[in-house]
RODO-2510 file (C-alpha; in nm, 4 decimals, decimal comma):
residues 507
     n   res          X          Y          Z
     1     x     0,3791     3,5654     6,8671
     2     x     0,1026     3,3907     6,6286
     3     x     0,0787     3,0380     6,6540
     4     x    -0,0045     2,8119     6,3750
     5     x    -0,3371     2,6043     6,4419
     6     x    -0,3405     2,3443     6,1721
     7     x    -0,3383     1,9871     6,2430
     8     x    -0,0232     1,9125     6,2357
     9     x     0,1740     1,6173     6,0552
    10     x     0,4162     1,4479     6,3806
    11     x     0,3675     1,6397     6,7132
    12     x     0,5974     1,5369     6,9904
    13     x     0,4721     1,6782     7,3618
    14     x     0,6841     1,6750     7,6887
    15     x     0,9511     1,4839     7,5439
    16     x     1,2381     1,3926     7,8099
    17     x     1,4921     1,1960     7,7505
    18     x     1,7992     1,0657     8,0661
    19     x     2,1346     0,9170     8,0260
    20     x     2,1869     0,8428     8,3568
    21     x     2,2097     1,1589     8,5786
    22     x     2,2295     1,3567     8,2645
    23     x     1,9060     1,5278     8,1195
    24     x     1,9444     1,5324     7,7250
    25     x     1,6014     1,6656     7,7028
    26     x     1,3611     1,7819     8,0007
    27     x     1,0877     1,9139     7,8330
    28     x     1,1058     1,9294     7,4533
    29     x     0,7877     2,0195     7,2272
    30     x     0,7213     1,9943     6,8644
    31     x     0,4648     2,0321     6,5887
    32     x     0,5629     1,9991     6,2524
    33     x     0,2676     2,0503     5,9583
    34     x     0,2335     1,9336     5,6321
    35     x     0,3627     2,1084     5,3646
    36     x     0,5683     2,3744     5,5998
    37     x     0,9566     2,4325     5,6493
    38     x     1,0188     2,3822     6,0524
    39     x     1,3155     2,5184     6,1529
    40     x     1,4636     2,3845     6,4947
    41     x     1,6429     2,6258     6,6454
    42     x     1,9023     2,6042     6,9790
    43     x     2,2629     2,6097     7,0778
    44     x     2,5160     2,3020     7,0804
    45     x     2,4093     2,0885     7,3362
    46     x     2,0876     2,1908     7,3693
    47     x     1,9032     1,8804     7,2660
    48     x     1,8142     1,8926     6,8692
    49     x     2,0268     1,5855     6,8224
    50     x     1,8478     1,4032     7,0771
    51     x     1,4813     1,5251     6,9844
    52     x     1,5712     1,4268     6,6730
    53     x     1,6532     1,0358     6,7649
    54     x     1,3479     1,0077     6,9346
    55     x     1,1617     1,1194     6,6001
    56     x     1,3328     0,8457     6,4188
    57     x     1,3048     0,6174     6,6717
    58     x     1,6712     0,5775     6,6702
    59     x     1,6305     0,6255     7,0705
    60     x     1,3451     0,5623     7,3077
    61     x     1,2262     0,9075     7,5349
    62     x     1,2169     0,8400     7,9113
    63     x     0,9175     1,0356     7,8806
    64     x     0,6200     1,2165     7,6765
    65     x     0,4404     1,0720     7,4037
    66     x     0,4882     1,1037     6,9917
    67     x     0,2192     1,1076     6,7539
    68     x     0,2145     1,0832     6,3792
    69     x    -0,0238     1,1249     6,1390
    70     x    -0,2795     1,1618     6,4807
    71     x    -0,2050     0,8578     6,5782
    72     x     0,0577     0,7338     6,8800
    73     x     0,3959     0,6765     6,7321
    74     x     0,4711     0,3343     6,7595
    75     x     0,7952     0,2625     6,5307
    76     x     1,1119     0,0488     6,7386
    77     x     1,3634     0,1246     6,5329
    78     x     1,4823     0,3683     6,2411
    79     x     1,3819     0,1320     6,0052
    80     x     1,0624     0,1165     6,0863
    81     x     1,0453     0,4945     6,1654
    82     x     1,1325     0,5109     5,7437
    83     x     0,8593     0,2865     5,6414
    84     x     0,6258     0,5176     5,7979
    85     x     0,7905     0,8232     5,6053
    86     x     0,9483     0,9492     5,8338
    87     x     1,3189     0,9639     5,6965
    88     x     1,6120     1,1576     5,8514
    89     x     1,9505     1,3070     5,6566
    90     x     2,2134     1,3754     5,8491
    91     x     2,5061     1,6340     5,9156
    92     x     2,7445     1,3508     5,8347
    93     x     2,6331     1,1594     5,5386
    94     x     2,5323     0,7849     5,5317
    95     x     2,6481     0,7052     5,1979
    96     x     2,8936     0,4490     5,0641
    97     x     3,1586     0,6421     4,8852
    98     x     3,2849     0,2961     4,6989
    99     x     2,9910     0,2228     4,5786
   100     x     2,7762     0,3504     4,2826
   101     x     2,4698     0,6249     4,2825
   102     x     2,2316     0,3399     4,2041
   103     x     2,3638     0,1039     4,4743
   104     x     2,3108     0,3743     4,7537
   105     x     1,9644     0,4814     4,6015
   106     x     1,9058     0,0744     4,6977
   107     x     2,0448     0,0491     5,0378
   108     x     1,7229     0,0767     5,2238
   109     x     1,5842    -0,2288     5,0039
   110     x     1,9365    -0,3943     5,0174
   111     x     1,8909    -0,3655     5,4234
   112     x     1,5450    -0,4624     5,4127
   113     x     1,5552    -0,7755     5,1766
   114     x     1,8700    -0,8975     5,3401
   115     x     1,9932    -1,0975     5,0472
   116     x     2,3259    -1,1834     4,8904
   117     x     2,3090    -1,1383     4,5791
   118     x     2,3443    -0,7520     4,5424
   119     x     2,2132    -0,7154     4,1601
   120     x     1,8647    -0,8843     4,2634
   121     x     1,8016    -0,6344     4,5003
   122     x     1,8758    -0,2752     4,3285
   123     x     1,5370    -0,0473     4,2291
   124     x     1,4205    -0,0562     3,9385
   125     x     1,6355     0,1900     3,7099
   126     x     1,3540     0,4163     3,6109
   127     x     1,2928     0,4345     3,9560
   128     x     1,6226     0,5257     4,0629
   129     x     1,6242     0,7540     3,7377
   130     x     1,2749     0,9289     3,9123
   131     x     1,4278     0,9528     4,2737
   132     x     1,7175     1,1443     4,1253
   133     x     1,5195     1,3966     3,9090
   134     x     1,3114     1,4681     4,1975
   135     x     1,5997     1,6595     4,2721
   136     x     1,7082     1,7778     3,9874
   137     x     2,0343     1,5485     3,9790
   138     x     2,1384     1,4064     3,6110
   139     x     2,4422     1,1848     3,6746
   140     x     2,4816     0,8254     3,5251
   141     x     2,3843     0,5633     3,7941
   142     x     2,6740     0,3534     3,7742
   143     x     2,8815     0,6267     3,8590
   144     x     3,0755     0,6258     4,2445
   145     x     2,9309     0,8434     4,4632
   146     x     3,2568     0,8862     4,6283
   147     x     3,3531     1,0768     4,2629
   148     x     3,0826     1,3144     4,3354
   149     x     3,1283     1,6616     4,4638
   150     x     2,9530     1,7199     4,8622
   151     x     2,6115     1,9100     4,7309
   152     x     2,5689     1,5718     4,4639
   153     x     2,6100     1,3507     4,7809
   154     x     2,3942     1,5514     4,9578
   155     x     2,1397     1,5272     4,6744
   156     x     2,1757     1,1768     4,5995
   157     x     2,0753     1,1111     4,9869
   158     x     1,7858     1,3018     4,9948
   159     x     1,6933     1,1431     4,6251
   160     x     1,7239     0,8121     4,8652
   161     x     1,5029     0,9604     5,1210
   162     x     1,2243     1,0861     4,9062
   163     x     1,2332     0,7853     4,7415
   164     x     1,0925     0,6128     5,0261
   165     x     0,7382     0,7444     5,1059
   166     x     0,8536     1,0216     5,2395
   167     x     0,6292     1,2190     5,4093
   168     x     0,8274     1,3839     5,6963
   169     x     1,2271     1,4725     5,5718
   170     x     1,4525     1,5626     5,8619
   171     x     1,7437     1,7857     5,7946
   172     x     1,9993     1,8054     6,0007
   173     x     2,2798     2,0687     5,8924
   174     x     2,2132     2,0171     5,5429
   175     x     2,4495     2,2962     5,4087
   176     x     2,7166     2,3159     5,6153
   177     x     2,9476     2,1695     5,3368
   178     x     2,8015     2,3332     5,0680
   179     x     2,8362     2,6045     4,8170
   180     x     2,5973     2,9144     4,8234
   181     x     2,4576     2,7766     4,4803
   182     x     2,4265     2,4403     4,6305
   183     x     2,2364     2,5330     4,9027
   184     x     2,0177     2,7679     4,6750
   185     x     1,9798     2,4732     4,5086
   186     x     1,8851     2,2407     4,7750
   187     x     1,6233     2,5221     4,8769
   188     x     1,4432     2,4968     4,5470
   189     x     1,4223     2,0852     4,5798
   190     x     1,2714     2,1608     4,9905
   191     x     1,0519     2,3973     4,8658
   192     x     0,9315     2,1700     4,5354
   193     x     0,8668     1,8793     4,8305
   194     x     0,6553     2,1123     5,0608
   195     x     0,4440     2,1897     4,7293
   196     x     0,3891     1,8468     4,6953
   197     x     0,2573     1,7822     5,0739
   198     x     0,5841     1,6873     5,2434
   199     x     0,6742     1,8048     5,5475
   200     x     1,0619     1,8972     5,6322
   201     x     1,2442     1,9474     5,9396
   202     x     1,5053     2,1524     5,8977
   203     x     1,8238     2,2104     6,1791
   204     x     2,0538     2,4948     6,1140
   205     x     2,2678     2,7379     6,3183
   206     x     2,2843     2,9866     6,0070
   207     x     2,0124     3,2678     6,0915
   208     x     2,0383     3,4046     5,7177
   209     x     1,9533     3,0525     5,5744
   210     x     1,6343     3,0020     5,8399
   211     x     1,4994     3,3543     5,6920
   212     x     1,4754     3,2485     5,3749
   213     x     1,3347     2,8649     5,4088
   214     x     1,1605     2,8965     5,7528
   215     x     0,8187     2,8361     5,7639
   216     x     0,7782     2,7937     6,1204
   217     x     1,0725     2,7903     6,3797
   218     x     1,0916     2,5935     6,7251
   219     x     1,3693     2,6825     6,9725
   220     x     1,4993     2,4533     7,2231
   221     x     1,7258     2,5802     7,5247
   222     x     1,8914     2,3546     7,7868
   223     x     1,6441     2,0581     7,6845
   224     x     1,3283     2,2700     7,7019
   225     x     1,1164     2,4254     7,3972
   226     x     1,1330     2,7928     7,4875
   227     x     0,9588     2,8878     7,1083
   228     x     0,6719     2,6603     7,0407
   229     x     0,5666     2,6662     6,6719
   230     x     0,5537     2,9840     6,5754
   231     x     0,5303     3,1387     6,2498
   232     x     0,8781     3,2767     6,0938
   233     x     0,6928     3,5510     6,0106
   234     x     0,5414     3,6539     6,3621
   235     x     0,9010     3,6888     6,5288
   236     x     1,3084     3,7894     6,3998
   237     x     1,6528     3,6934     6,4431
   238     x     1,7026     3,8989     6,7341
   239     x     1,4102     3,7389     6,9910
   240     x     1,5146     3,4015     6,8455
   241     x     1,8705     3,4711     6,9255
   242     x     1,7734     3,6079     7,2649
   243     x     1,6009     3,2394     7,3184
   244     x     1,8534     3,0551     7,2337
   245     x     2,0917     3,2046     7,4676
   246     x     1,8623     3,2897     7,7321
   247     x     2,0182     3,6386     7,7175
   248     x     1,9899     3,9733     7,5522
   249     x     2,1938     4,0098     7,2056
   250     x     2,4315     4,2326     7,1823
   251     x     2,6485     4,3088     6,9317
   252     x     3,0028     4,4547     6,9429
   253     x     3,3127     4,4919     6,7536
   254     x     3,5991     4,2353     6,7969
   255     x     3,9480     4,4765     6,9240
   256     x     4,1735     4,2470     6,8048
   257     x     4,5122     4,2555     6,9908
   258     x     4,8325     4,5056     6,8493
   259     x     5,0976     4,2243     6,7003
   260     x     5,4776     4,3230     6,6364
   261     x     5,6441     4,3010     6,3525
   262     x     5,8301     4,0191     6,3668
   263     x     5,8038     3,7894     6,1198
   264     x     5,6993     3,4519     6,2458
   265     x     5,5822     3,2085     5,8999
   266     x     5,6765     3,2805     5,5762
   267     x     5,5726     3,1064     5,2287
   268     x     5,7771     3,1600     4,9354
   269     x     5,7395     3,0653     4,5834
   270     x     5,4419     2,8264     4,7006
   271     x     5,2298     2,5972     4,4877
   272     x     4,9934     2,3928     4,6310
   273     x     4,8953     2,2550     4,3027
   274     x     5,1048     2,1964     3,9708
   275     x     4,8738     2,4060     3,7307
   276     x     4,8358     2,7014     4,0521
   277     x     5,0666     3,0298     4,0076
   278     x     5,3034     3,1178     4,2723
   279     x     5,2079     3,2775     4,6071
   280     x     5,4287     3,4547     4,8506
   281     x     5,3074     3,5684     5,2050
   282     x     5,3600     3,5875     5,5549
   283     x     5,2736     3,6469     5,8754
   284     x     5,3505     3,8241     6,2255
   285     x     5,4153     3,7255     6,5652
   286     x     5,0614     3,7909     6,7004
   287     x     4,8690     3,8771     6,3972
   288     x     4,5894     3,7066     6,3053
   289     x     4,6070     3,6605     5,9037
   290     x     4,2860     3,5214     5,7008
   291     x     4,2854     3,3119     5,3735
   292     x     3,9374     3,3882     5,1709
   293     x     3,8039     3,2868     4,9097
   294     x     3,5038     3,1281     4,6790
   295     x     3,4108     2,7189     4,7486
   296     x     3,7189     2,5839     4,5731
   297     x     3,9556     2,8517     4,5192
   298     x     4,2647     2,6933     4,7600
   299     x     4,2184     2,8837     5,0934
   300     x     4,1744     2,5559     5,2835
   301     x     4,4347     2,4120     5,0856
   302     x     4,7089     2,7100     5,1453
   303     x     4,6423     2,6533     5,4941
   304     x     4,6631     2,3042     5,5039
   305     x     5,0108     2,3818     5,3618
   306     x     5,1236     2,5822     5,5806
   307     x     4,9922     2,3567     5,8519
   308     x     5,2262     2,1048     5,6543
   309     x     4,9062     1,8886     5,7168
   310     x     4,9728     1,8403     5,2853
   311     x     5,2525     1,8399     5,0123
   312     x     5,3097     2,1423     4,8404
   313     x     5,4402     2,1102     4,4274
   314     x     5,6902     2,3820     4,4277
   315     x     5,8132     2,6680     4,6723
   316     x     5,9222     2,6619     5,0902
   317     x     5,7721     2,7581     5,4357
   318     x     5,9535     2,8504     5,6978
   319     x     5,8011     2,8687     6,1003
   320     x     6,0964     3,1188     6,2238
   321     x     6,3231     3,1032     5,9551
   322     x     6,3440     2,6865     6,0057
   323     x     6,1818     2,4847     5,7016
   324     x     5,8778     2,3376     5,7589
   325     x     5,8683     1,9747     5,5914
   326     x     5,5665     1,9575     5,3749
   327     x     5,2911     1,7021     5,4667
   328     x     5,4612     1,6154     5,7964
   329     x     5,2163     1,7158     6,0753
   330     x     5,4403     1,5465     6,3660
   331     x     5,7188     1,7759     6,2822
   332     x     5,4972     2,0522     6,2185
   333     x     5,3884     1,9865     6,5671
   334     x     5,7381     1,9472     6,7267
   335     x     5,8041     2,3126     6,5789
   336     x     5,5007     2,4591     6,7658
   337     x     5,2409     2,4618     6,4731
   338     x     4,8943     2,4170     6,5809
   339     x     4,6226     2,2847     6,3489
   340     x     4,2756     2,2824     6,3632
   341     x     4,1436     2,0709     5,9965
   342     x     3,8095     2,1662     5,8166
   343     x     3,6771     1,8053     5,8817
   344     x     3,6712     1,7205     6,2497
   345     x     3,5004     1,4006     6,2136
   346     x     3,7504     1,2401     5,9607
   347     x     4,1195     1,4117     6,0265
   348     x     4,0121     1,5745     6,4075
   349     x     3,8544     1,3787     6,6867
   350     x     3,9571     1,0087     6,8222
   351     x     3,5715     0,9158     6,8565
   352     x     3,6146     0,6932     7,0982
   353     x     3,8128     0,8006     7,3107
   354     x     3,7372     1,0365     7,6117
   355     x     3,7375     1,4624     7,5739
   356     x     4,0236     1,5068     7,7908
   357     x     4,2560     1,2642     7,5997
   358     x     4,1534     1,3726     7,2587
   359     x     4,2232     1,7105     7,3499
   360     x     4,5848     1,5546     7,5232
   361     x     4,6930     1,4124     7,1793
   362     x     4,9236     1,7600     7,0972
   363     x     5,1117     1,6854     7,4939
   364     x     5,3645     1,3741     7,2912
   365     x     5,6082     1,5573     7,4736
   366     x     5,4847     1,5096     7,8513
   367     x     5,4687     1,1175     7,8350
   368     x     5,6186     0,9658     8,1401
   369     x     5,8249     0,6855     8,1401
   370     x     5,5487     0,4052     8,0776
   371     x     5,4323     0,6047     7,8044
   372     x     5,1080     0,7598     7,9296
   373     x     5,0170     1,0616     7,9806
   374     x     4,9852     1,1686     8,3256
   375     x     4,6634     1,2445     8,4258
   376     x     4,7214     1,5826     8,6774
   377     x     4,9100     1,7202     8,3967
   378     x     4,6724     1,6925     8,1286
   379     x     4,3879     1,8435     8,3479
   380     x     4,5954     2,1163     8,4557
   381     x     4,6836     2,2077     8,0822
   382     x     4,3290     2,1811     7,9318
   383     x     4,1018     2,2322     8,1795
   384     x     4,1679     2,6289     8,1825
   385     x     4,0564     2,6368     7,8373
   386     x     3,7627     2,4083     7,8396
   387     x     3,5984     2,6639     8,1035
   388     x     3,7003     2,9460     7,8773
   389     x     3,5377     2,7731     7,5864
   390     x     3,2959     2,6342     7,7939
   391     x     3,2544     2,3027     7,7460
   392     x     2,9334     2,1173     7,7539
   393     x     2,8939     1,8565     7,9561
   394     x     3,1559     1,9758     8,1570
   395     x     3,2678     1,6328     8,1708
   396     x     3,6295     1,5179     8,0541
   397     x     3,5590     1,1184     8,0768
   398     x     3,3177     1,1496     7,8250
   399     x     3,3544     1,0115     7,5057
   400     x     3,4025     1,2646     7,2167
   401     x     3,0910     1,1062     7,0059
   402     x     2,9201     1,1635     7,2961
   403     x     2,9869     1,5813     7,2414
   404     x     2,7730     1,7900     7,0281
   405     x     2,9749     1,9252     6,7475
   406     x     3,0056     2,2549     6,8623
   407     x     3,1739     2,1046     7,1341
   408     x     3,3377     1,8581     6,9840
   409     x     3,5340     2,1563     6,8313
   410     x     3,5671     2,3089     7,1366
   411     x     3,8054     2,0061     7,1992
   412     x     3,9749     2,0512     6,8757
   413     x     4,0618     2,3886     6,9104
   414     x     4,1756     2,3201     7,2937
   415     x     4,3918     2,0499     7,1963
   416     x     4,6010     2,2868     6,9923
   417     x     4,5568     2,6448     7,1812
   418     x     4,7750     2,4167     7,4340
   419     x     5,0524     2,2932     7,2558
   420     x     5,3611     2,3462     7,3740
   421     x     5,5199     2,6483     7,2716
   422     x     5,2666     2,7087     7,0521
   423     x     5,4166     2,9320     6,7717
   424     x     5,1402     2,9289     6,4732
   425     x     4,7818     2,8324     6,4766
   426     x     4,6431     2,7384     6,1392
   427     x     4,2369     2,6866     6,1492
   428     x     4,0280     2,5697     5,9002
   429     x     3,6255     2,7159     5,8798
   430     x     3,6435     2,6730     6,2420
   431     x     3,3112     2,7281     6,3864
   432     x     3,1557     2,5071     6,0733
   433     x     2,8364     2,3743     6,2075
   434     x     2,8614     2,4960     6,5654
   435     x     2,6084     2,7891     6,7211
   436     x     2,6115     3,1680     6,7788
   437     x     2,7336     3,1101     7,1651
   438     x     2,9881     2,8911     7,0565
   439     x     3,1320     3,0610     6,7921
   440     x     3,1803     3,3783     7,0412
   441     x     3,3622     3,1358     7,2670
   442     x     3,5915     2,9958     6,9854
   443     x     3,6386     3,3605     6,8770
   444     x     3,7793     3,4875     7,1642
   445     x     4,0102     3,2002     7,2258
   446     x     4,1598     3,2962     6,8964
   447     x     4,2395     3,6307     7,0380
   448     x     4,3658     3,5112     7,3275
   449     x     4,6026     3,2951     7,1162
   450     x     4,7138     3,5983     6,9247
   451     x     4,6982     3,7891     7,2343
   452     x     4,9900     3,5571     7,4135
   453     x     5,2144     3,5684     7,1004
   454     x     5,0985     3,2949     6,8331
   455     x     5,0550     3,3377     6,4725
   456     x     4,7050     3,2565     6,4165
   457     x     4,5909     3,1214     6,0323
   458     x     4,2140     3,1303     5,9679
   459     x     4,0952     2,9557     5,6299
   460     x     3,7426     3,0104     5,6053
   461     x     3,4242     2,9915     5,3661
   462     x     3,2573     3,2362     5,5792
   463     x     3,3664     3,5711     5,4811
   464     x     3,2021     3,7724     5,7492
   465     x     3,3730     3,5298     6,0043
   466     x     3,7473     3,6003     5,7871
   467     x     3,7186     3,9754     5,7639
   468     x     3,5685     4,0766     6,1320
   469     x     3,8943     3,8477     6,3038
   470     x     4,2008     3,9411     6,0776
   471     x     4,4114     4,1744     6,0942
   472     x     4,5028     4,0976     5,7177
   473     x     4,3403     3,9330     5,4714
   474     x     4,4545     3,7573     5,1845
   475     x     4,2380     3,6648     4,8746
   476     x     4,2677     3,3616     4,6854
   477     x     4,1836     3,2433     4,3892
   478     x     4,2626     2,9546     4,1481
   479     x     4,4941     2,8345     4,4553
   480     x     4,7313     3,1469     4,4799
   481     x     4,7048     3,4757     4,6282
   482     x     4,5772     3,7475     4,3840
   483     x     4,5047     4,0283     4,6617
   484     x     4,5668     4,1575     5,0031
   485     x     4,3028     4,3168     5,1991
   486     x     4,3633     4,5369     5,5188
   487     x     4,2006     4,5166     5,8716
   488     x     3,8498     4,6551     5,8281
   489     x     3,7954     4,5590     5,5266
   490     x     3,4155     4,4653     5,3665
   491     x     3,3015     4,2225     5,1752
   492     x     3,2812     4,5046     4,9144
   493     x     3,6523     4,5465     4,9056
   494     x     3,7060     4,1739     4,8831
   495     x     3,4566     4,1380     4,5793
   496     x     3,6357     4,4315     4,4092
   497     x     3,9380     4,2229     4,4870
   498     x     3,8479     3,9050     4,3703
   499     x     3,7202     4,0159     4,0629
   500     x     3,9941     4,3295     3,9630
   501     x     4,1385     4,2224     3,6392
   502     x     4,4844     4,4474     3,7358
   503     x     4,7206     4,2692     3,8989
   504     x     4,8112     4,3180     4,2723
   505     x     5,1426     4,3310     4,4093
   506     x     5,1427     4,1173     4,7421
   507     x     5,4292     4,0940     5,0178
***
């Protein structure tokens, strides 16, 4: 494999980093050039979060030295790390939804200048204006970002970032919430900013997205850099893949399990939305049934229905012929109705609180008579399927923030593969954000579910993920069902689907 040998912008060399008897990083290397794409590669839990911190300063390394611009990098704090250009967007977005596009384009002066009176301290509206057309965002500045779709957000923090000097822009997970011509999109403003001299760090887990932006690509396994650097060009997704793991890739086809024929959920005459046509379907004891469609078309929104995680406008659901009570998860719950939502952050995880009782919240049932949960019991239920999904840190004390996503989902999808006569499992883009190992492990516990009797749900954005796990499919758009696709099926069939201007008879 080539190596690059240009001086490069921020270079970070034998980078460890402890938390107590836990090693976040042990030996972590990075070089990251002007004007290039980096991609960091590496599983959940394999240290990008951390490396990243220690680039913005945000933590201190137990060991190895940072330089910048050749010189040692000697920021304290993220601030500081920002007013030498190096400026970091995260996964989870630091905006404030209830306030306006101009006052978030200001919050790094409104931080800095520490003064009351909020007007005095906004940019300069041209400048604002200028930060936003960098990339190629025209919305009026006084309106809320919380009105704005997730790519806008998205855009209107990195408009904040490049805004500041920016001469190194982290990305971490920058299109895991958004639309294929968001993201082609976002592309176009990364590649515009490398033209210019910028260099971008870019963290994904989606190996089709780091073909088409990467420059150069890192990979980090169990805290060490096991790719150093190296040219997109001078490697492919299968020895990357192979590093990340520390295995050989193999590739196989999914045997889902035989289901019988008894009908287990049933929707009838449903409308999620007043203006939405009707949509009748169902699904079998041990089947594994998937909701697709386009960004917006009412998968995730059908699901959450039949999760009765919302109100519905018209029609019924039944979980074995009893009514499900629409937009009342705690009964949905009592009546064995599992539910993994599409944002684990907000409506998932308690963040405080440790792995093993997050994952406890669906045992309401098993309280004893103080009202706690009693400890041998919950570590009899979950740990089973933390080892099957293999948890990492294998420690159930910890608290959830302190979980990678990928594992933080892990939890998640524990916490309701154990309920308590578990009778339907709804999931919503469940391996969102998480890596190729723990996807497969997230996979197969869906299997399993199906495989001991549940009616599994999956509402996903990623099609691939949809069609290679169900044994039916149904296509949605405009918030109903217009089509039903069989196991097997490509993404062919579901484009010819989506798009068929004859109607389709669904059961």
């Amino acid at each position: 494999m080539k190596k690059i040998n240009t001086k490069p912008l921020l270079k970070a060399e034998s980078i460890a980093k402890r938390y107590g008897a836990t090693n976040a990083l042990i030996d972590a290397n990075l070089k990251v050039h002007p004007g290039r794409v980096h991609v960091l590669l590496g599983e959940n839990g394999a240290g990008k979060s951390t490396l990243l911190k220690t680039l913005v300063a945000a933590v201190k390394q137990t060991s190895g030295r940072i330089t910048f611009e050749g010189e040692a990098f000697q920021a304290k704090n993220v601030q500081e790390a920002m007013a030498c250009g190096v400026v970091p967007v995260y996964q989870h977005l630091s905006l404030f939804p209830n306030l306006s596009v101009h006052e978030n384009l200001s919050a790094f002066a409104l931080a800095e200048r520490e003064m009351q009176n909020v007007r005095r301290c906004l940019i300069e509206v041209e400048q604002a204006k200028a930060s936003l057309l960098s990339v190629g965002l025209s919305v009026p500045l006084d309106t809320l970002v919380g009105s704005l779709s997730i790519g806008e957000r998205q855009l209107v923090e990195i408009a904040r970032a490049v805004g500041q000097n920016c001469k190194l822009l982290i990305l971490d997970e920058p299109t895991s919430a958004l639309t294929s011509t968001e993201t082609d999109k976002l592309f176009s403003i990364v590649r515009d900013l490398c033209a210019q001299g910028t260099a971008v760090l870019f963290v994904s887990h989606k190996m089709d997205e780091v073909a088409e932006i990467a420059d150069d690509v890192s990979v980090l396994c169990d805290g060490r850099t096991v790719v150093d650097c190296v040219q997109y060009s001078d490697t492919n997704e299968s020895e990357l893949l192979e590093a990340m793991l520390n295995a050989p890739v193999t590739s196989f086809k999914r045997q889902l399990p035989v289901h019988s024929n008894e009908i287990v959920l049933r929707a009838e005459g449903l409308k999620v939305s007043r203006n939405s046509n009707v949509s009748t379907l169902h699904a079998k004891k041990g089947e594994i049934v998937g909701l697709a469609g386009l960004v917006g078309s009412g998968a995730l929104s059908i699901a959450e229905a039949l999760a009765g995680a919302r109100q519905i406008s018209d029609g019924r659901i039944t979980i074995n012929d009893v009514l499900l009570m629409p937009g009342d998860r705690a009964e949905a719950t009592k009546k064995g109705v599992g539910y993994v939502p599409g944002d684990r952050q907000t409506h998932g995880l308690f963040p405080i609180l440790p792995a093993l009782t997050n994952a406890s919240a669906s045992l309401t049932k098993q309280l004893d008579r103080f009202g706690f949960l009693k400890k041998n019991l919950e570590i009899e239920t979950f740990e089973p399927w933390m080892e099957k999904l293999k948890l990492l840190p294998f420690d159930f004390e910890l608290p959830a923030t302190q979980f990678s996503g990928g594992n933080q989902q892990k939890i998640i999808v524990a916490r309701n593969v154990a309920l308590p006569h578990l009778s339907v499992l709804v999931l919503l883009e469940p391996t969102r954000g998480v890596d190729v190992r723990a996807r497969q492990f997230i996979h197969d516990t869906i299997v399993e579910a199906a495989q001991s009797g549940a009616t599994v749900i999956i509402a996903s954005t990623d099609l691939d993920e949809v069609l290679s796990l169900s044994h039916r499919t149904y296509v949605i758009k405009d918030h109903c069902v217009c089509a039903q696709l069989t196991e097997g099926a490509t993404r062919q069939c579901f484009i010819d689907a989506l798009f068929s201007q004859s109607e389709r008879a669904v059961a």
